[in-house]
C-alpha positions as YAML, in Angstrom:
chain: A
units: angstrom
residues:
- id: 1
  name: UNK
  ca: [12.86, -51.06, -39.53]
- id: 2
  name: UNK
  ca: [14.95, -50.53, -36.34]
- id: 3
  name: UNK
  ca: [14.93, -46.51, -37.10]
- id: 4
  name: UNK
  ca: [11.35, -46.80, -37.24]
- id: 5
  name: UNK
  ca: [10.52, -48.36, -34.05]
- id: 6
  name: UNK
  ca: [13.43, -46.27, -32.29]
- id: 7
  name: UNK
  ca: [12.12, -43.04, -33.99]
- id: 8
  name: UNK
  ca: [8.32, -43.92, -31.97]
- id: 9
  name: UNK
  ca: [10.06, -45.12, -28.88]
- id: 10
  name: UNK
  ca: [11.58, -41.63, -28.41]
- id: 11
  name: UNK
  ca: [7.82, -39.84, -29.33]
- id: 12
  name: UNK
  ca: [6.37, -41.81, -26.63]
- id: 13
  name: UNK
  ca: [8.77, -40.87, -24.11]
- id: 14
  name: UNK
  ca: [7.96, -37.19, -24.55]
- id: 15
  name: UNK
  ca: [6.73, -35.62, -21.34]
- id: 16
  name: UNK
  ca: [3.62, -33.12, -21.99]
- id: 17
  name: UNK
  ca: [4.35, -30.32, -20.17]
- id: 18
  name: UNK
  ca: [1.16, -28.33, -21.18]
- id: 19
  name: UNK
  ca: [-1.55, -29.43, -18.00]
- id: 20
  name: UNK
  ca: [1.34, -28.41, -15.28]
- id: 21
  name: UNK
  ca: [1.80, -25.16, -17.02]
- id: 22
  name: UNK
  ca: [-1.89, -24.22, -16.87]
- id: 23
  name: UNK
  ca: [-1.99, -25.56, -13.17]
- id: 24
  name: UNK
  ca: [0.92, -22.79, -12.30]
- id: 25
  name: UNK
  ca: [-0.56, -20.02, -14.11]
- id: 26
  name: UNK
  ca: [-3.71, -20.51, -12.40]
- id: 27
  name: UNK
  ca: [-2.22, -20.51, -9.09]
- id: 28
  name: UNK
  ca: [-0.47, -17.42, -9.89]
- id: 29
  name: UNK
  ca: [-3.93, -15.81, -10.64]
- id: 30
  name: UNK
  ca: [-5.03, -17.34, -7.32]
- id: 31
  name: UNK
  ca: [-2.05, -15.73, -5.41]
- id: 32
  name: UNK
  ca: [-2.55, -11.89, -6.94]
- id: 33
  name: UNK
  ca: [-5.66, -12.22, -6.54]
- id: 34
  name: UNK
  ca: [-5.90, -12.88, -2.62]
- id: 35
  name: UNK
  ca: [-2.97, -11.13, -1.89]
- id: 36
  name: UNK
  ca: [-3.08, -8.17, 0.74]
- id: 37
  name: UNK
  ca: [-1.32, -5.28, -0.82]
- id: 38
  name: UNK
  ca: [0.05, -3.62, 2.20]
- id: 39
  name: UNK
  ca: [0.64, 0.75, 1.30]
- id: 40
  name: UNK
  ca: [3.58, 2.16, 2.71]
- id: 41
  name: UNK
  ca: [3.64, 5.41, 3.87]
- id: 42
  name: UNK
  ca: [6.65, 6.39, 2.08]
- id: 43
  name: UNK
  ca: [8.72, 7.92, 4.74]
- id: 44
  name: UNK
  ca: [10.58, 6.82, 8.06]
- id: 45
  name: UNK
  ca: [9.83, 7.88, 10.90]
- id: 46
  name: UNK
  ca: [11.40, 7.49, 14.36]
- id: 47
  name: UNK
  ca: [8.75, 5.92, 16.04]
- id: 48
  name: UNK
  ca: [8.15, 6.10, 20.42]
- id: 49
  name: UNK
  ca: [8.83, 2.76, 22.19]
- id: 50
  name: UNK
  ca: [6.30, 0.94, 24.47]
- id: 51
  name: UNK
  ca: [6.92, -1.61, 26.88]
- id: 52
  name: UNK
  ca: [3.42, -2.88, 25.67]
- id: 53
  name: UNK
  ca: [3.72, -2.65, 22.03]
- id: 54
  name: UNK
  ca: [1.86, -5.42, 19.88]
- id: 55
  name: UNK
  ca: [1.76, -6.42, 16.42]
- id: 56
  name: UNK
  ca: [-1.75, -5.80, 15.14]
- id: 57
  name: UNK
  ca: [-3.13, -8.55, 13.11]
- id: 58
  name: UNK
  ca: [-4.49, -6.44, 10.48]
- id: 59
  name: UNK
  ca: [-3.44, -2.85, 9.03]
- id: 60
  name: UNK
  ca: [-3.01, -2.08, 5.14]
- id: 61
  name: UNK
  ca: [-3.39, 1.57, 5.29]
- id: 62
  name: UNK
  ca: [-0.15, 3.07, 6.97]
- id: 63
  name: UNK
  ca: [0.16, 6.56, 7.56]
- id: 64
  name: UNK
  ca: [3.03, 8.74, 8.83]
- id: 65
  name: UNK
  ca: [3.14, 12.01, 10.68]
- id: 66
  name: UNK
  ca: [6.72, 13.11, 10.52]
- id: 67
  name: UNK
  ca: [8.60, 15.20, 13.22]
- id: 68
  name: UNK
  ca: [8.14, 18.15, 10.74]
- id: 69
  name: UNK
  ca: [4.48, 17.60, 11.18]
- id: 70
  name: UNK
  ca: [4.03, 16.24, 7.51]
- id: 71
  name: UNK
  ca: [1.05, 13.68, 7.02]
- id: 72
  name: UNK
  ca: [2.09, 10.60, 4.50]
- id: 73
  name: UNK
  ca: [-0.06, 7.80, 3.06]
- id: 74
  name: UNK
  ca: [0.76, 5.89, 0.25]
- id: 75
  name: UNK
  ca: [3.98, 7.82, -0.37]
- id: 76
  name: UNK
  ca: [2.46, 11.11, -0.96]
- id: 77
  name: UNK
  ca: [2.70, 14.01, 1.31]
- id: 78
  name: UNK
  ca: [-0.92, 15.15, 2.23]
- id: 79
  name: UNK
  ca: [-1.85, 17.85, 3.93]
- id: 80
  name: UNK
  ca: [-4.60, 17.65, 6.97]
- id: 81
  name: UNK
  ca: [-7.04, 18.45, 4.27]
- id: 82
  name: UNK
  ca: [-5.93, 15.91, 1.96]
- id: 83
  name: UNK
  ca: [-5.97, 12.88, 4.56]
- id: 84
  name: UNK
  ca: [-9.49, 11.98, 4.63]
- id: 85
  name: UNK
  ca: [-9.35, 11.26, 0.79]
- id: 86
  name: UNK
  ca: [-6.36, 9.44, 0.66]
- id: 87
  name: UNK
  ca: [-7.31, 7.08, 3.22]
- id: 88
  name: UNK
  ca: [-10.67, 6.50, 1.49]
- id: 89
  name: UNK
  ca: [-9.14, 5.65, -1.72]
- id: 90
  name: UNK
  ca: [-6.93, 3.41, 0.22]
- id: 91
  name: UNK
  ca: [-9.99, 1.57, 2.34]
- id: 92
  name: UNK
  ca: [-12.13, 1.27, -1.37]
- id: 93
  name: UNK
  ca: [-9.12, -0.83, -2.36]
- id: 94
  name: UNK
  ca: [-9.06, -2.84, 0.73]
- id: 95
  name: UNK
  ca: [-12.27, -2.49, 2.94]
- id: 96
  name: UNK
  ca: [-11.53, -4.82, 5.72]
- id: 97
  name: UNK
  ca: [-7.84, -3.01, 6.56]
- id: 98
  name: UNK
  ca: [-7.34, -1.03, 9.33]
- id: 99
  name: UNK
  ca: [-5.10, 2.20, 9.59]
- id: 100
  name: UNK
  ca: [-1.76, 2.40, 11.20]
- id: 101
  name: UNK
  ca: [-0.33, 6.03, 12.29]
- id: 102
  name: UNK
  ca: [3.27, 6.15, 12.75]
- id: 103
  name: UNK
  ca: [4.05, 8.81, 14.70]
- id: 104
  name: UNK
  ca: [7.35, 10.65, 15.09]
- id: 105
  name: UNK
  ca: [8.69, 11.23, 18.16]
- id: 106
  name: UNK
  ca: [8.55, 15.09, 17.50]
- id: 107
  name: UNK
  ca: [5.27, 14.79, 16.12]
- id: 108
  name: UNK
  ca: [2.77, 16.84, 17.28]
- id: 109
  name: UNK
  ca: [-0.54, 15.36, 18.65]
- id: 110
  name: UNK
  ca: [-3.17, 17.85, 16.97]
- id: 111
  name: UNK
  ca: [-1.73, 15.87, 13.36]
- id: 112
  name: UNK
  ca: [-2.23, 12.49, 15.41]
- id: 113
  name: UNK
  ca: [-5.81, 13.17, 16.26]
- id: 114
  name: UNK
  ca: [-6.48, 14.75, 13.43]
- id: 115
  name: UNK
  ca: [-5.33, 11.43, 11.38]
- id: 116
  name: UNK
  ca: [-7.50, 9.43, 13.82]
- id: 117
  name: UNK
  ca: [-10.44, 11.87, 13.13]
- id: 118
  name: UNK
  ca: [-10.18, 11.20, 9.43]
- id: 119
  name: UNK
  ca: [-9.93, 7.57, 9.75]
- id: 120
  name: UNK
  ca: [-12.99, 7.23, 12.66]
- id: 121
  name: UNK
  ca: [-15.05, 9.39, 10.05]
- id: 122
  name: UNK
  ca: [-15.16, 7.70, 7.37]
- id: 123
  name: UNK
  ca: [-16.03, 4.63, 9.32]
- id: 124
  name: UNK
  ca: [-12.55, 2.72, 10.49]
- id: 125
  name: UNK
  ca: [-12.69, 1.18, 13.93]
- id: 126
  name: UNK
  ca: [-9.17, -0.34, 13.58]
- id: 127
  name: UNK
  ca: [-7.08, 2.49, 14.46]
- id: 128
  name: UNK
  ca: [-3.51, 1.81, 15.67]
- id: 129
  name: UNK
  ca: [-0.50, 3.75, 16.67]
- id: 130
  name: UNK
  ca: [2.82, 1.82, 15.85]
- id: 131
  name: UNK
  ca: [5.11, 1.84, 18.67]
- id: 132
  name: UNK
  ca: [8.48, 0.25, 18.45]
- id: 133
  name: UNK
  ca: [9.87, -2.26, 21.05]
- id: 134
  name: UNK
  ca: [12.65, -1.50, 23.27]
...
């Protein structure tokens, strides 16, 4: 008889652990979802300093213009062409980011302003240019 009762005393004491699994797994689902997936541009670049330089609050598109003049987003190499498209895939993925140029130092400005063109056409009023902090 004392098995018995020790034998239910230990099923009782069982802990269900099926309610705080569903719990995590839905706030995983939460957390992708909401998450701001932020596109490198797949290169470094050696960026101009600025005395004035701020952090901009938002910016998911990133795109650099190496000193060679080559236009990155999303760790492709496109060419001046090729910008305008890339950045609109990007900004149908995330419509309320704004675009970041990195510039090289060497960079030329034509390949700036041509970035800035493709980004002001399609709509983008958030355009940046990351500067680095001395």
């Amino acid at each position: 008889m004392q098995d018995v009762d020790q034998y239910q005393d230990d099923e009782e004491a069982e802990i269900n652990l099926t309610p705080m699994l569903d719990v995590v797994f839905i706030m995983l689902i939460f957390f992708i979802v909401t998450a701001v997936f932020v596109k490198d541009p797949g290169v470094e670049v050696s960026r101009p300093s600025a005395v004035t330089a701020i952090t901009p609050d938002r910016g998911s598109i990133f795109v650099a213009v190496t000193a060679n003049n080559e236009i990155w987003v999303d760790q492709r190499s496109v060419g001046a062409d090729g910008v305008r498209a890339a950045i609109e895939r990007l900004l149908a993925e995330n419509p309320e980011g704004g675009v970041v140029i990195q510039a090289d130092n060497g960079a030329a400005n034509e390949f700036v302003i041509n970035v800035m063109d493709a980004a002001r056409a399609i709509g983008i009023e958030d355009v940046t240019i990351a500067a680095a902090v001395p």
